[in-house]
N, C-alpha and C positions, 0 to 999 in steps of 0.2 A: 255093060257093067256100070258106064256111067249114070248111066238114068236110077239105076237100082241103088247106087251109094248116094244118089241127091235124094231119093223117096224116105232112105231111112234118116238122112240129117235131117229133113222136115218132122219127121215123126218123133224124134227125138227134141224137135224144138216144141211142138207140139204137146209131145209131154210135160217139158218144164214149164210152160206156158197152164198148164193143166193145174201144175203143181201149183203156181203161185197164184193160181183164180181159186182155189179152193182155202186162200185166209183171208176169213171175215173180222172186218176189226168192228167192236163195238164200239160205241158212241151215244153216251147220256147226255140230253139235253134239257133246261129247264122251259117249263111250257110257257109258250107266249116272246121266248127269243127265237135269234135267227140263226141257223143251224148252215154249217159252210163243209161241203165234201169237195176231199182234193186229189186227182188222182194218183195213182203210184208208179204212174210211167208211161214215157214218153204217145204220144197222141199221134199218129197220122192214117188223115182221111183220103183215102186212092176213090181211082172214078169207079162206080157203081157201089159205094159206101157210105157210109154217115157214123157221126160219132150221137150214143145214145146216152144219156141217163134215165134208168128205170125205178121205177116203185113196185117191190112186189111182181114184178117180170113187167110190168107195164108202164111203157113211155111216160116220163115226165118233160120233157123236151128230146128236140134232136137238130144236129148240128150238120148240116152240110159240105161239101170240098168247096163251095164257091163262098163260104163262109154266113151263109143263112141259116136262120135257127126257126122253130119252129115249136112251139108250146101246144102242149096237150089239156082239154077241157078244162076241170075244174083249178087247173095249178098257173092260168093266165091272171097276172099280177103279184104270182104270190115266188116265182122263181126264175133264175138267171143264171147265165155261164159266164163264166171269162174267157173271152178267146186266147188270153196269152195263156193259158196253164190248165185251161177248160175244167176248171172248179166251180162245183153248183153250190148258189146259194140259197137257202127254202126258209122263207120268211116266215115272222109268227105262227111257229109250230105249236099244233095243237096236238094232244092225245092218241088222235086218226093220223097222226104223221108216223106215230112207231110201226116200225116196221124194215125190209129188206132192200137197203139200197144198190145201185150196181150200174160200174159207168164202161164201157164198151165201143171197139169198132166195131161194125157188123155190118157184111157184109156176105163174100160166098160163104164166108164162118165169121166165130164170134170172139173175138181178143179183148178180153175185159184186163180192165186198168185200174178198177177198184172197185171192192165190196165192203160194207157197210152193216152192219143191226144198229138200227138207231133206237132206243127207245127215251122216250120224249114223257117227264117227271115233272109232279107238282113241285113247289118249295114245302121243304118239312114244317111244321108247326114252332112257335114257339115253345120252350121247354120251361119251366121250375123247377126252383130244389125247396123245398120245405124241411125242418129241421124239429125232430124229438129228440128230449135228451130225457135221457135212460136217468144216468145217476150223476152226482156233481157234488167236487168238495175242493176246496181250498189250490190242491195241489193237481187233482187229477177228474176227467167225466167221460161217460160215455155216451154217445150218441149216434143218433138214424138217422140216414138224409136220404129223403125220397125223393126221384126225379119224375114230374110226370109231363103229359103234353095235351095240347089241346085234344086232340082224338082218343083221349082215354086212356094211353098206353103210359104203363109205370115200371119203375125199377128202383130198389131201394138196396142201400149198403151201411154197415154198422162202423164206425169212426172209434178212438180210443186217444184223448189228449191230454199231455201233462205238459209241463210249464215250457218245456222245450222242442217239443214235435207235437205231431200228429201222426198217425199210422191209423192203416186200413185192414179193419179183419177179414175174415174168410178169405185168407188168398189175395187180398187187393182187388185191381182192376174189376168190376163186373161190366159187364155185356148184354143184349139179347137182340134179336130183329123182330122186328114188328108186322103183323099181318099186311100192313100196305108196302114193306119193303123196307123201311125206313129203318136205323141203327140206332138201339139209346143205348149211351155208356154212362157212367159212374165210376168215378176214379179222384185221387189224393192227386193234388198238385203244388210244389214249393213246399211241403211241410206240412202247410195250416189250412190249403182251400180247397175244396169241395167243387167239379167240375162236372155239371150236368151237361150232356150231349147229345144234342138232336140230331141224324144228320141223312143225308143219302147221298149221289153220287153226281149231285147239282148244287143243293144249299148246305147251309147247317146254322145253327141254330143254341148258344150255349149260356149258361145259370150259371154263376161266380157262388158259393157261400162262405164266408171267413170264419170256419165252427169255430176256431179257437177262440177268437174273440167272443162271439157268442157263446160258448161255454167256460168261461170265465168272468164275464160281465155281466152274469145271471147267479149268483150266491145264494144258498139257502136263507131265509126272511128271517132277520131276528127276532126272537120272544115279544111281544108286545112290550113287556114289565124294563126290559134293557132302554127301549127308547123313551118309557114314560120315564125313566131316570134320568139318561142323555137331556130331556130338555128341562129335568127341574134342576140340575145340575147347574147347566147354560144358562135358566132366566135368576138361580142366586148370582152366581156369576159378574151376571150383567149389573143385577141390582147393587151390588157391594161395589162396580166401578162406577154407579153413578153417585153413590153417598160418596165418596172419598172423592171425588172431580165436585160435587156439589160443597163439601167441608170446606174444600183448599182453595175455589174461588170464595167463598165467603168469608173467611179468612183475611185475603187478599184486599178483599173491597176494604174491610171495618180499617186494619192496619193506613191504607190510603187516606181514610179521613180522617182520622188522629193527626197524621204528620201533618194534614192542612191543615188542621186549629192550630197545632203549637207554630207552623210556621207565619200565619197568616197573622196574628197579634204584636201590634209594635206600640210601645208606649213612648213616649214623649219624655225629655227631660222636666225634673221636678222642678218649681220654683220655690223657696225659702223665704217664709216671712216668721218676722221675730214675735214671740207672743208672751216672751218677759217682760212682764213691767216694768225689770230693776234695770232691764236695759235701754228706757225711754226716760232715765232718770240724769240727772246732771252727774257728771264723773266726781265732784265734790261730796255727792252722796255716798258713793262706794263705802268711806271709812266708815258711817255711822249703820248702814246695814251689812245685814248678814252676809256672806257671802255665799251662795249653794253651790253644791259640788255640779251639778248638771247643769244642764238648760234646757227647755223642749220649746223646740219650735214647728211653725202649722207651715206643713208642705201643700199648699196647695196645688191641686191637680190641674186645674184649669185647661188644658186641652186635653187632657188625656184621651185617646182614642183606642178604640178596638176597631179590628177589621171586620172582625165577626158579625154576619147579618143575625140583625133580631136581637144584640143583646148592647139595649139599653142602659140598663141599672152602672152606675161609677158609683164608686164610693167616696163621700163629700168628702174628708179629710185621716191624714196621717202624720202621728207624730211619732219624729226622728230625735235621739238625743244627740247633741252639738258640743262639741267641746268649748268651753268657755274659752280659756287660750286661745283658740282659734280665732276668738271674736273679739278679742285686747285690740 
């Protein structure tokens, strides 16, 4: 009985052992990096065994109980194990790398520890979004923004923005996949931008457009006849502020040199010479001539000066009336 209850716990381990070699986990990689498998449970190598990793059912290395390894043709320099966790590394993977991985003891049987689909991707293309606008007016416009990529592949979504959002017709979001695999989307983001998206399950690749601002910083072209007026408007304008700036210095200047004439003239005090004859007369005369009510006598100028450049001409004499009294 004993033998027959150890045969069926084998069989039973056997099975779950079954069960958990039959999930393959996928694994996208970009081409040209180095691609790392790890396995999913514990490793041990007994005598007449080795620990394998396979490509496609066929040896990539193999790891021995004395701790020797062993590489298979074309994969020498290009792969490697760890011995603490026995995870393989497969350098600069190319194209011919996709395919079925699988790490194992094998021996009288086969106890695998991990399976694999690797499949091994270009980087996506750069993307663009290009922008048509439908209709546009002060408050509100409508516009296309098509995304495309270098390989030809397009997608295009219709926009709807007024001074406060943006929103996306048909539904929102648009989508498609592309014959090489690759994902472009087209989608509103924050309100106002426009997110073109290249992508697949390595790179990606994304177009910013800010329609709002572009569909408001693009107005309908005024009438030719509005700006020919705008600038006859602006050059009377200008011409009336330069007559009135030209008026008020000139002005300024003429007033300036007026106060320097009147300031700049100083005359000298007059000297007095008598030019009565009945005053060069003996005072015994007085009673027998007349007496005249005035007296005029010759002011002579004698230094009289002006400050003023260039004018020569004085005038030789002035007479002043003199109070006789004065001169008793």
């Amino acid at each position: 009985m004993h033998p027959i209850i150890l045969l069926f716990v084998i069989s039973l381990l056997h099975a779950y052992e079954a069960r958990g070699s039959n999930t393959v986990t996928p694994v996208f990689v970009q081409k040209g990096k180095d691609l790392l498998l790890n396995v999913t449970a514990p490793v041990k190598i007994v005598e007449r065994s080795d620990f394998r990793w396979q490509f496609n059912n066929l040896s990539i290395i193999r790891l021995f109980d004395d701790n020797k390894t062993k590489t298979i043709g074309p994969y020498h320099g290009r792969v490697e194990i760890f011995l603490q966790n026995h995870s393989l590394l497969l350098k600069n993977v190319q194209q011919a790398d996709s395919g079925r991985y699988t790490a194992g003891v094998i021996g009288d049987e086969i106890n695998y520890v991990g399976k694999y689909s690797v499949t091994v991707q270009d980087p996506v293309s750069p993307v663009n979004g290009t922008v048509d606008l439908l209709s546009n007016s002060s408050d509100s416009c409508n516009l296309t923004v098509t995304c495309s990529t270098q390989d030809s592949h397009h997608i295009n979504s219709t926009f709807r923005c007024d001074t406060n959002t943006c929103s996306q017709e048909e539904g929102g979001e648009r989508s498609k996949v592309t014959t090489s695999g690759t994902s472009l989307r087209v989608y509103l983001s924050k309100g106002f931008s426009v997110i073109c998206n290249h992508s697949n399950q390595v790179s990606s690749d994304e177009h910013t457009t800010m329609i709002r601002d572009f569909c408001f910083s693009n107005p309908a072209p005024e009438p030719p006849g509005s700006f020919i007026a705008f600038v006859s408007v602006t050059v009377i304008k200008v011409l009336v502020i330069i007559a009135i700036t030209a008026a008020f210095v000139g002005h300024r200047i003429k007033g300036k040199y007026e106060s320097v004439d009147t300031e700049n003239t100083v005359y000298e005090n007059a000297q007095v010479k008598s030019v009565n004859p009945l005053m060069d007369q003996n005072p015994t005369d007085d009673a027998a001539a007349p007496s005249p009510s005035s007296i005029y006598s010759l002011i002579e100028l004698g230094s009289m000066k002006s400050t003023e450049a260039g004018d020569t001409t004085q005038p030789e004499s002035l007479y002043a009336q003199v109070d006789k009294s004065a001169l008793a």
